[in-house]
N, C-alpha and C positions, 0 to 999 in steps of 0.2 A: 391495619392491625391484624394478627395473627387468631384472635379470640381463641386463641389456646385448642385450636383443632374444633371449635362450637363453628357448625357454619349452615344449622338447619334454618329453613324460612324462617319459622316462627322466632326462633332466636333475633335474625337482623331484620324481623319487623318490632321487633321489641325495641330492640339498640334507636331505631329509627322513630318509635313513638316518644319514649325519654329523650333523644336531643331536639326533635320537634317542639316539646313541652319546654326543656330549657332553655330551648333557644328565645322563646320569650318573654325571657327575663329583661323588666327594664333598664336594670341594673348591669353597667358595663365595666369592663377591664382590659385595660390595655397592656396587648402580648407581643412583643413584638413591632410596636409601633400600632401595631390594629385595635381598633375598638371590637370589642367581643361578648356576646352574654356570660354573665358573669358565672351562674351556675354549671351551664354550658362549658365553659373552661373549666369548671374543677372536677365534670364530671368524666370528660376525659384526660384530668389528670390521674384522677384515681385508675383510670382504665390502664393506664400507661405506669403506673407503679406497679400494678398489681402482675403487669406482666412482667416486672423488672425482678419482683418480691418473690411470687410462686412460680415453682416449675410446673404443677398442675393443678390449676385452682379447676375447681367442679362450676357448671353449668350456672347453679346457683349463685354462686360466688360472683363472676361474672355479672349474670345479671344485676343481684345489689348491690355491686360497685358501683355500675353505671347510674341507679337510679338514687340512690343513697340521698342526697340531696334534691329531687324533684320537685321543680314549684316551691324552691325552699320560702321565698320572699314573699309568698301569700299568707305566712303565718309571722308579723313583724314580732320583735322582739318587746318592743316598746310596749305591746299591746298585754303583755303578764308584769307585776311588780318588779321593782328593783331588790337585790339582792339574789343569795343561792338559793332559797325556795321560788321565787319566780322563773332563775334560768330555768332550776327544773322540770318547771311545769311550762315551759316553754318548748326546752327538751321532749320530754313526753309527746306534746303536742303536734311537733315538728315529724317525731319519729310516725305517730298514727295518718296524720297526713299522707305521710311518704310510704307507707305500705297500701293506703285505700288507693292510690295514684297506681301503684305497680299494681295493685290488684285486679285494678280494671284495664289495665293494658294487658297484660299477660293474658289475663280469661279473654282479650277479645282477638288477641293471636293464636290461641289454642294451646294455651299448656290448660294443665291437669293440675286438680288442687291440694295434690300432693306436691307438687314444685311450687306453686303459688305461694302453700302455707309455708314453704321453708326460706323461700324470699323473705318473706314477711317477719317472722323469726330475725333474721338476719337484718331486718331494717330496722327493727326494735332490740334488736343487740338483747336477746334474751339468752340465758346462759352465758354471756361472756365470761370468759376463760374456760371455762367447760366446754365448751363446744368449737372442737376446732373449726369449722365455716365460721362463724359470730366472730373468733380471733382472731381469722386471716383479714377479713374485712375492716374492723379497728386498728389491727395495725397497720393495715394500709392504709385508710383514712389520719393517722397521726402521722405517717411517714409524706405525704399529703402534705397535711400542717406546717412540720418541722421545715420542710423542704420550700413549701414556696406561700407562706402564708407569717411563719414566725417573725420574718422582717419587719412586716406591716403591722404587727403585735408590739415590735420592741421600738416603736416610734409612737405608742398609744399609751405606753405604759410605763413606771418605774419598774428598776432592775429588781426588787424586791418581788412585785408582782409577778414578771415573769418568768423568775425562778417559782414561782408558785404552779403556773402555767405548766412549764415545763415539767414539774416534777409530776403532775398529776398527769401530764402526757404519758409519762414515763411508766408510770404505775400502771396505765389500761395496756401495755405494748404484753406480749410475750417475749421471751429469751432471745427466741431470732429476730424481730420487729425490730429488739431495741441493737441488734447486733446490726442489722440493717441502716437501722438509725444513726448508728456511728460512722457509718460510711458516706452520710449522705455530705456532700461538696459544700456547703456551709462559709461564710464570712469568717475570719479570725475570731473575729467578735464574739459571734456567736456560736459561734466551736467555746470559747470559751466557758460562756455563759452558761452551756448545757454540759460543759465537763463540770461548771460549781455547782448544777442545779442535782445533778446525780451522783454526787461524790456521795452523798449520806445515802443513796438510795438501796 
């Protein structure tokens, strides 16, 4: 991968402590025919959108893509109530995780907690849509989603729901994310599916 012209130590020792972390994930996914840690594969999915998505994503950007999910399966879901105040606070929980995880990696590679706190920002998705870093990063992460996760969505779920799914994907994207969106190689099916989920959008 290119890392977008990023090619300082500190940077690919970071890169190298998040796929270390996610690589022991117990939880596997097969790519290919390979069994793979699961986190592990989405978090260089995200890397490999992001280079698809922006022409010049910032340092920052970069690095919370890669970590975005860190250690995600140490905070199960099971473990907050059922319904949308539980995801929530599932959510929340997941996001604080995953910024104290980058934090200590980053401070022990030697960034400055001036780039630290803006990772961290960016992993807690504060300001979204106001902040162009916070919305390159959601839209990659949904573009993510859409592209190699929605499938596995629409064999869990009825057609109702995932028109639900979808549209509130739709909603976090900005203009180009969901311009992007439309381009992504898709099933019939499911080109469908997301043409009736965003007709009213």
């Amino acid at each position: 991968m290119s890392w977008k012209g990023v090619r300082t130590e500190r940077f690919i020792a970071a890169i190298g402590r998040f796929d270390e972390l996610n690589g022991r994930d117990p939880r596997q996914e097969s790519v290919d025919g390979v069994e793979q840690p699961k986190e592990l594969v989405y978090a260089h999915r995200m890397t490999y959108e992001l280079e698809a998505f922006s022409t010049d994503p910032s340092e920052v950007v970069q690095l919370a893509v890669r970590c975005q999910h860190i250690q995600r399966w140490l905070i199960a879901r099971s473990t907050f109530p059922e319904g949308r105040d539980g995801y929530r606070r599932w959510r929340t929980a997941l996001a604080g995780l995953h910024a104290e995880i980058a934090t200590e990696i980053l401070r022990d590679v030697g960034y400055d907690n001036t780039t630290i706190g803006r990772v961290q920002a960016l992993l807690r998705k504060e300001r979204l849509k106001s902040d162009p870093e916070v919305q390159c990063l959601e839209d990659v992460a949904c573009l993510v989603f859409l592209k190699y996760y929605l499938t596995g969505f629409a064999v869990q779920h009825d057609e109702e729901k995932l028109i639900g799914i979808i549209r509130k994907t739709w909603r976090k994207m900005s203009r180009a994310g969901q311009i992007a969106a439309l381009k992504l190689s898709l099933t019939p099916e499911l080109q469908t599916l997301v043409s009736r989920s965003i007709g009213s959008q």
